[in-house]
Structure formats: C-alpha cells, structure tokens
N, C-alpha and C positions, 0 to 999 in steps of 0.2 A: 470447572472446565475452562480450558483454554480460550479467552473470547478478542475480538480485534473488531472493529470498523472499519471498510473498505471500501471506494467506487471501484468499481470493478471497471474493467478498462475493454470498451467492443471490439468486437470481430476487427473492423477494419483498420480501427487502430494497430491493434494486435498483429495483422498482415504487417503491415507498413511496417514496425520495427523487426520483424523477422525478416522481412527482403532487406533490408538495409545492413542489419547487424549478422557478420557470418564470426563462427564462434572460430577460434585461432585453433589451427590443426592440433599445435603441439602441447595447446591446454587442454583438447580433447575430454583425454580419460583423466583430468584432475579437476574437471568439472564436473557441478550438480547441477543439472538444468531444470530452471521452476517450470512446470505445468502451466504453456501460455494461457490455458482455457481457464487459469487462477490466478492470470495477474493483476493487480488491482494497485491504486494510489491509497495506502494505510492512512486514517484519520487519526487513528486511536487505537494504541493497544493495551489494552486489559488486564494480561495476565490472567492468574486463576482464578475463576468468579465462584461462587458458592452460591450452588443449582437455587436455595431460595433465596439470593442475590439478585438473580437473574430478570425476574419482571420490573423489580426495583432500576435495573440497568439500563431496562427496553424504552421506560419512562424516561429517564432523566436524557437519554440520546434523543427524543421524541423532543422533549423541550428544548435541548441545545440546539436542536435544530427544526426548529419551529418557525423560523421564517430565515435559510440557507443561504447564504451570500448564490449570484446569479452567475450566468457567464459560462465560458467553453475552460477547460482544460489542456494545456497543449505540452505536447510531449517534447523535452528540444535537447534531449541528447542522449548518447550512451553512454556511461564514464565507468570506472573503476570505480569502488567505493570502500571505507572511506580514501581519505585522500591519501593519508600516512598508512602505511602497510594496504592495499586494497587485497581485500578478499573475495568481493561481489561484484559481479553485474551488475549496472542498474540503467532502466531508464528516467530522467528525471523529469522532471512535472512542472511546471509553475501554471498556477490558475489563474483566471481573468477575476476581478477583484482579488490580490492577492491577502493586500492586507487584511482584507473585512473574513476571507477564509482564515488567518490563522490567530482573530480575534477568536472565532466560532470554532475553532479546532481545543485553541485555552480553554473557552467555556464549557467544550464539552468533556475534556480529562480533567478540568476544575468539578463539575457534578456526576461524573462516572465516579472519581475516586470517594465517593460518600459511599459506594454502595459496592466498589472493586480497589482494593485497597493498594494492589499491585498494578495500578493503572502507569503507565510508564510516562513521565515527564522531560523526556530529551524533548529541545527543540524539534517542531516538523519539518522535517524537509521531505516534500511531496517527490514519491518513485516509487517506481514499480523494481522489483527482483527479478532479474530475471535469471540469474545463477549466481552458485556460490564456490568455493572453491572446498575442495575436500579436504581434510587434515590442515586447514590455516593457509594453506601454501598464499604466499605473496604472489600478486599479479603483477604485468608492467602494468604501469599507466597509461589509460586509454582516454582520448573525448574526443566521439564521433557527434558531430553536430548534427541535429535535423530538423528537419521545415514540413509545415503543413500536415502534421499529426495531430490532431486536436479533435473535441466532441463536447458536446454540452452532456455532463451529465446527468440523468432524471434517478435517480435514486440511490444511496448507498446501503450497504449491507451490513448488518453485525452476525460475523462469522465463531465459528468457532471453529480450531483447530487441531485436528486430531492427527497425531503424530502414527504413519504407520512405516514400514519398512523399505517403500521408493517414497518418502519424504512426505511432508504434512500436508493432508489435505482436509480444504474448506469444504465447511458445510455450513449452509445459509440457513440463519436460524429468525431474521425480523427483515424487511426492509424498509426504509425512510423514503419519501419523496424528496428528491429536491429539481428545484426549477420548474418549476409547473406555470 
C-alpha cells in the first residue's frame, strides 16, 4: 500500500489560504483541485509498503520522532511549482526550528527506508498541494505572498493513499504526537 507522512494542516489555516488564493478563470477546467479537507505539509513519502512492512514502519516513524523538533509552522506563500515548467499549486511551509526539522525529517526517511525501500529521498521542501494541472499543461508563474498563517502542530499522520477516480484520497492509518 501506498503510505506518506503528513501534518495535516487545520481548519483555520486552510480558510485563510482559500480567502487569499482565487484559482485564475482561464485555468479553471485544466485544473485538479486537492481536497482542502486533505491538505497536509508531506514529511515523508513512502511509496509501496508491504502490508507485513507496515508495523515495522509504525515503529521506526515512532522513534524518529521521539522527541520532534518544537515550534509553529507558518504558511508564506502560494507559488507555482516546481519552478522550471510549474504544473502545481502549492502553498509553501517553512517551520519554526527549521533546521532541527529537516535533521528529523533525514532521520526519519534514513530508518523508514529499512523497512519501505521505495521511501523517496528528494530534498524536503515543506507544502501543502493544493492543485495540479491536467495533462502537464505549463503554468505562468505565480508567488502570492502571505502573513500570519501559522499553527503549532500536535500530531502528524502516516497516511495511506488510495487512488480513486476524483483523485487520491487519505486514509489515516497511525498518528504521532508532537509538541506536547
């Protein structure tokens, strides 16, 4: 099964980038818009985990995050992504301790991949998705700046995603404390 790591990202956050970001008329109908009630800052993704894998994965996310860097998350813009051809929406992220999170972010796709071999090793760059483009199509490039989106948050998730026909959705299968 398909598994990822995510803070899932609250209500009022989630308000606050929907008032702000209005989606451009004429990309309309060649957009796929994520399910805001699923958007989340990705820690970790997984790929395919092999179902007796699975408790093995629950543990070792358990240890990497065994004592979670502290602090708020704040949300500070909406860009295009990536930068060369963008195809996605995103809002991006940067967390309060930045460095010590993407110490804990290494550690934890350093002992996922013991147990999920297709754990994916791109640099993290913390964002939320909030649409993609259909058929690849190219976007212009967009950076809407923004202030006073932020939230400390108390737990993250190891999801698993299941691909259906209006687009993947999560299902919450462990969650983690953090900041307590």
């Amino acid at each position: 099964m398909r598994c990822f790591l995510g803070i899932p990202i609250p209500a009022d956050c989630r308000n606050a980038i929907r008032n702000t970001w209005v989606v451009p008329e004429n990309e309309r109908l060649s957009l796929k818009l994520s399910d805001p009630g699923q958007w989340h800052i990705t820690l970790a993704f997984f790929g395919d985990v092999a179902y007796d894998q699975l408790i093995r994965l629950v543990q070792f996310i358990g240890q990497a995050l065994e004592t979670p860097p502290e602090g708020a998350f704040h949300i500070t813009s909406i860009q295009t992504f990536p930068p060369k051809k963008p195809t996605m929406y995103v809002a991006t992220c940067r967390p309060g301790q930045e460095a010590m999170w993407h110490q804990c972010v290494n550690q934890l796709i350093d002992m996922a991949s013991l147990c999920a071999p297709q754990t994916d090793r791109k640099p993290w760059l913390p964002h939320a998705t909030l649409a993609r483009t259909r058929s690849s199509r190219i976007l212009e490039p967009v950076d809407i700046p923004l202030q006073n989106i932020g939230w400390v948050p108390e737990f993250a998730t190891l999801y698993r995603s299941e691909p259906t026909v209006t687009g993947h959705k999560y299902i919450p299968l462990h969650e983690y404390r953090l900041n307590i």
